[in-house]
N, C-alpha and C positions, 0 to 999 in steps of 0.2 A: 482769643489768644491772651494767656497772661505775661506780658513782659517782665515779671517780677523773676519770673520761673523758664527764666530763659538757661539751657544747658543745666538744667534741673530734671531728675526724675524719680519718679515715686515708685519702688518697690517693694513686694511684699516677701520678704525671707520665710523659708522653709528648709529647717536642717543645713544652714548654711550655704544653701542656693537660692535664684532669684525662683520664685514659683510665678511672678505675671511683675511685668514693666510696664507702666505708661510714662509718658511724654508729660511734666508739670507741665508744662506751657500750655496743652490742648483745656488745662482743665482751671476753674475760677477758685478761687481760697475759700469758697464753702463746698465745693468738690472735694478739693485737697485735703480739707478739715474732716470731711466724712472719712475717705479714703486710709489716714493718719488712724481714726478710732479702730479702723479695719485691721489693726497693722502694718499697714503701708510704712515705709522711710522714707525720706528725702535724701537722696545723695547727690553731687556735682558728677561734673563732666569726668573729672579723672578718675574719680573710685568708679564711675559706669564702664569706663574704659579697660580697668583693671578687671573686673564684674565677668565681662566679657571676653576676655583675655588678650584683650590691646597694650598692656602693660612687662612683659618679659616676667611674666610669672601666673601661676595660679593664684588666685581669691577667692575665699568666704566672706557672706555677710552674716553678722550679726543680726539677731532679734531685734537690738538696738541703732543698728543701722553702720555701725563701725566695721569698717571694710578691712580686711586682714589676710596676710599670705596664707594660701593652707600650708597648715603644718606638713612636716613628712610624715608618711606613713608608718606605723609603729609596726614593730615586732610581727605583731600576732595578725595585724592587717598583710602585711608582706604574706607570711603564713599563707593566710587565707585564700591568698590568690594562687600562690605559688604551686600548693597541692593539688586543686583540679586541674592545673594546666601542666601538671606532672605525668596525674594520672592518664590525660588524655592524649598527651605524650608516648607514656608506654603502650596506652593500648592502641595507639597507632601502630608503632612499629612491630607491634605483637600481629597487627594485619597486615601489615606489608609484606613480613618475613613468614607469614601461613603460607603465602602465594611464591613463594622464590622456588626455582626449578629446585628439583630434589633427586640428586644420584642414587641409580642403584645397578649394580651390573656392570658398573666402570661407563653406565650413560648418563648423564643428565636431563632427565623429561621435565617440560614445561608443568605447570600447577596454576594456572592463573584459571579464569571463567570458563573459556572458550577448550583449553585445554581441559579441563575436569568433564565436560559434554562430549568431546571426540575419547576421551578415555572408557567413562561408561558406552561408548554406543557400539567403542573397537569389541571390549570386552564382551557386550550381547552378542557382537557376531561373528565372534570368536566361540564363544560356547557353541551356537548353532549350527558351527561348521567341524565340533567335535575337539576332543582332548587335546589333539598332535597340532591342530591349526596354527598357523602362524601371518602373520602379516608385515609389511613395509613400514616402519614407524620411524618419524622424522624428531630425534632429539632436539633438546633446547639449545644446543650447537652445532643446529644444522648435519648431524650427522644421519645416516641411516641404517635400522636394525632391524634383525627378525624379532619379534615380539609376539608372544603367547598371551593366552588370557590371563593366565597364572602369569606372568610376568608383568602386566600391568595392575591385577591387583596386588601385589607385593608394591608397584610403584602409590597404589592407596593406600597401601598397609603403612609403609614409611612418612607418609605423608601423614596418616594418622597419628600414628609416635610422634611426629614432632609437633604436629597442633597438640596434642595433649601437653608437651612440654614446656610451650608456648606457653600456655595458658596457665599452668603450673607457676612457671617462672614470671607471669605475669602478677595473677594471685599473690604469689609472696612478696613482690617489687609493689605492687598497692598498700599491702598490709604494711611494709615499710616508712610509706608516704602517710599512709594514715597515722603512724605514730609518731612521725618526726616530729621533734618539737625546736627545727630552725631551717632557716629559708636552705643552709649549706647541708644540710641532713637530708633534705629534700631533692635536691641539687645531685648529690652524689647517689643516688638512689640508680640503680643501672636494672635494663632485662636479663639477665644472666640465665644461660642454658647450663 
């Protein structure tokens, strides 16, 4: 134990983070002196404190060992963050809004997973049982309707149109993000049908 190096600890900076800590005290002054040619600093108890975020704020270290608030984040850093967490933004709500029930006929038919498997399987066996057939179909408001084959692909047909549009208006709301050149450009950037 070196008592010299008591609430002493040796780190090595890397880009303003600690990259490895040890304990001055576990180690003897020709350890430290090796550790030091390494790179290593020496900093006390409060800048470790700070280091580590015990102090009511954020800290870098210096190469030199001089412990300092981080700056705020600039411009183009905000930017940076701002735009894939825009994009990925829009293309959420571009898949949430694929799946919302979609009227046609004065009905509203579900569109989610489970719904798009009972649609294809009415439709198969609806074809099977000829042109005129029809079936019991329970809309997205609990309503119930005669439903044709032709009348549930019309309800894939609309659904189609609007993922297409979707996606459209997705596209151009990207293209947006990608050229904004400020975090409020970014910001206002909407999925518009």
């Amino acid at each position: 134990m070196n008592d010299k190096r008591v609430n002493q600890y040796l780190i090595l900076p890397e880009a303003g983070q600690r990259k490895d800590t040890k304990l001055a005290v576990e180690h003897n002054e020709a350890q430290i002196a090796d550790y030091l040619s390494q790179g290593y600093v020496i900093v006390n108890h409060d800048d470790f404190n700070k280091l580590i975020g015990n102090a009511g704020g954020e800290y870098l270290i210096a190469d030199d060992g001089r412990v300092y608030p981080k700056p705020a984040p600039t411009d183009a850093e905000l930017l940076a963050v701002a735009k894939p967490a825009k994009i990925a933004e829009l293309k959420a709500e571009r898949d949430t809004r694929e799946v919302e029930p979609v009227n046609y006929n004065g009905n509203s038919y579900d569109y989610d997973g489970k719904a798009r498997v009972r649609i294809n399987a009415a439709i198969i066996a609806l074809d099977v049982q000829g042109a005129d057939a029809s079936i019991d179909w329970t809309t997205a408001d609990n309503a119930d309707v005669k439903v044709t084959a032709n009348d549930l692909r019309m309800v894939i047909a609309m659904i189609a149109q609007r993922s297409n549009a979707l996606h459209v208006a997705y596209r151009a709301a990207k293209d947006k993000v990608e050229a904004a050149t400020t975090v409020a450009e970014v910001d206002a950037v909407t999925l518009n049908l």
